[in-house]
Steps between C-alpha positions, in 0.01 A plus 500: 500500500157653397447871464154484365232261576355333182161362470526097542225336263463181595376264207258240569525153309662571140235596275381208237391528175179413456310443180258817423116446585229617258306770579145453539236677470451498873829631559472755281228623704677504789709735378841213488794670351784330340865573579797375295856521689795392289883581609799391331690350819438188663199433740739375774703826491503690829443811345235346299304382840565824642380745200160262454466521923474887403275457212240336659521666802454804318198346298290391801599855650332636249206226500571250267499161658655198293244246527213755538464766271857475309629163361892540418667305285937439566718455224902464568755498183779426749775677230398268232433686188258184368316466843477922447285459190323243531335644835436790379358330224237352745426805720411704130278192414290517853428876398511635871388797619853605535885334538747606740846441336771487620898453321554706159503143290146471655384851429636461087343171471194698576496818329548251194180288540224741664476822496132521692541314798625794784862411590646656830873452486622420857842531344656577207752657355554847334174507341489749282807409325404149426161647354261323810354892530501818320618685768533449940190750521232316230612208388232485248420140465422201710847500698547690821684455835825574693875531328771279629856623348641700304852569367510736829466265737763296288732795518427502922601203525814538348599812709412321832714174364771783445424683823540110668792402297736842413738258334221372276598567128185349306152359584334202257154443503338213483213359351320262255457672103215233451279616775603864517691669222411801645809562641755516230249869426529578816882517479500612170274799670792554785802509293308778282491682837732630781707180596421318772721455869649207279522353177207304392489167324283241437524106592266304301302192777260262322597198738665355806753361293564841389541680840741200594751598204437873470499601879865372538618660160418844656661417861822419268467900441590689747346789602172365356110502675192394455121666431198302538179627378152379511527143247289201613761279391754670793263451769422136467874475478593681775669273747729395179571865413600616895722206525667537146575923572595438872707187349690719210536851754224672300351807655174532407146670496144339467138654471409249735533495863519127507873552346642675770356273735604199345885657531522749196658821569201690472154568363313818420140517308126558526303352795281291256260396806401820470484577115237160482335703829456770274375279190204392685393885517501484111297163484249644757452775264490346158268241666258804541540589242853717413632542170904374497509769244510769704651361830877608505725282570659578828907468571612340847515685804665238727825410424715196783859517551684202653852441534668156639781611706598112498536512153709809447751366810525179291604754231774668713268836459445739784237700442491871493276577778274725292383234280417303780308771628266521201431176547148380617634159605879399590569102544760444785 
C-alpha cells in the first residue's frame, strides 16, 4: 500500500563505459565540458539506474546536454575496493572539469590523489569527521555536496527496529571494514553518547561466504536484529542477505528501499534520486564557474520509510499501528 507517490525514473539502456575522447581545439571552442561520474555500487544496481536517471535529468534541466555541450564519463567500483582505485585513478588522470562521486571509498580515494579537480559528493558520509571538509558551511577545499549518515540516523534506526520489535534486546550492524571502516567510529561515537533504543554491535561482511556463516550465528541469538547501512558490498548482495535474515528470523533495517521490498522488515534513509537531483545544481554552478570552497554542503531533506508487512507476519510481529502510520510505504 502506497501513501506517497515517488518519482519513477526510468533508466534507458545501462550506461557503458566508454574510453575518454581528446579534446580538441575545436571543442574547446565550443565551449565542451567534461564530466566525470564515479559511484562505488554496481552499474546494474536499481538504485544506481535510478540516481543517474536524476542526474542527468537534472543536467539537461539545467542545459547541459550529454553529447552536446557536456561529455560524461561513468565509472562503477561495484563494492570492490581495487575496481574503487583504480577508477578513480582514471577519472583524476582525464583532469575533468569536475567528478561527481559517489560511495565514501570513492570520495577518500579522491581527496588522496587531487585536490584541484571540483568534487561534488552525491553521497557521503559524515564529512567533517572523516576530514572531506572543514566544516558543513565552507568546506574549504575541492570537496562539496550532500551528507548521507550519520551516527543519528544509525541511532533511528535502532529505535524504529525497537519500536517494530519491543522484545528486541540488541541490534548488529553490518558491513565490510575493507571498504568502509567508518563505522566501527561511528559506534565508538554512539556508545560515548546517550544509548541507543538497543544495544549496538558490529558484524564484520567482506564476502558472501561470510554472510552465509555469520547471518545464522546471530539468528542462533535470540532476541537479536539487524542494521544495514549504505555499503556497496550489501547491495550487490542483496537477494543473498534478505533470504539469509528472513531464513535465520532476523528483524532488520536497511538504508535502502530495495531491502524492504525484496522481504526485509523495513527500510528507512535518504531519497538519493533526489540528493544526485540536487548534485547537478552544484555541477551547473562550478561549471560557471563556483568555487567548491565556499558551497556548503547541504544535509538531506527527503527521507523514505517502507515497511514489508509480509515480512514482519513471517516474523510472527504485529505491528503497532503507529509505526505503520509513519510509514510512507506499507507492503501487504
Amino acid at each position: 500500500m502506497r501513501r506517497r507517490n515517488f518519482l519513477g525514473l526510468v533508466g534507458g539502456a545501462a550506461i557503458a563505459c566508454i574510453a575518454w575522447p581528446l579534446a580538441t581545439r575545436a571543442q574547446q571552442r565550443q565551449g565542451l565540458r567534461r564530466l566525470g561520474v564515479i559511484l562505488s555500487v554496481a552499474e546494474t544496481d536499481a538504485e544506481t539506474v535510478a540516481r543517474l536517471a536524476a542526474l542527468r535529468q537534472a543536467l539537461e534541466e539545467l542545459g547541459w546536454r550529454e553529447g552536446g555541450n557536456i561529455h560524461v564519463e561513468y565509472r562503477f567500483g561495484s563494492g570492490r575496493a581495487d575496481l574503487i582505485r583504480q577508477y578513480v585513478e582514471e577519472l583524476v588522470a582525464m583532469k575533468p572539469d569536475a567528478i561527481v562521486a559517489s560511495g565514501t571509498p570513492v570520495i577518500t580515494q579522491l581527496k588522496a590523489l587531487t585536490q584541484t579537480i571540483p568534487i561534488v559528493c552525491a553521497l557521503f558520509l559524515d564529512p567533517v569527521g572523516l576530514g572531506f571538509v572543514e566544516s558543513l558551511s565552507r568546506p574549504g577545499g575541492n570537496i562539496t555536496g550532500f551528507s548521507f549518515i550519520n551516527s543519528e540516523m544509525i541511532v533511528k534506526w535502532a529505535a524504529l527496529l525497537k519500536q517494530a520489535v519491543p522484545s528486541l534486546e540488541r541490534a548488529s550492524l553490518l558491513y565490510n571494514p575493507k571498504i568502509n571502516p567508518w563505522y566501527a567510529n561511528f559506534l565508538k561515537e554512539i556508545a560515548s553518547s546517550a544509548p541507543p533504543a538497543l544495544e549496538l554491535s558490529s558484524t564484520t561482511i567482506e564476502t558472501v561466504d561470510d554472510l552465509r556463516a555469520r547471518l545464522p550465528e546471530l539468528g542462533r541469538r535470540a532476541g537479536t536484529g539487524l542494521v544495514i547501512g549504505p555499503e556497496a558490498f550489501m547491495v550487490d548482495h542483496m537477494g543473498e542477505l534478505v533470504a539469509l535474515a528472513s531464513g535465520n528470523h532476523l528483524p532488520g533495517i536497511c538504508v535502502y528501499r530495495e531491502f524492504a521490498v525484496e522481504g526485509g522488515l523495513m527500510s528507512y534513509g535518504p531519497d538519493t534520486p533526489d540528493l544526485f537531483r540536487r548534485s547537478a545544481g552544484y555541477v551547473d554552478r562550478i561549471l560557471k564557474g563556483a568555487d567548491p570552497a565556499t558551497l556548503p554542503v547541504q544535509q538531506p531533506s527527503k527521507f523514505d520509510f517502507t515497511i514489508n508487512q509480509k515480512a514482519a507476519a513471517a516474523l510472527g510481529l504485529t505491528l503497532p499501528p503507529m509505526l505503520l502510520a509513519g510509514a510512507d510505504e506499507v507492503i501487504e
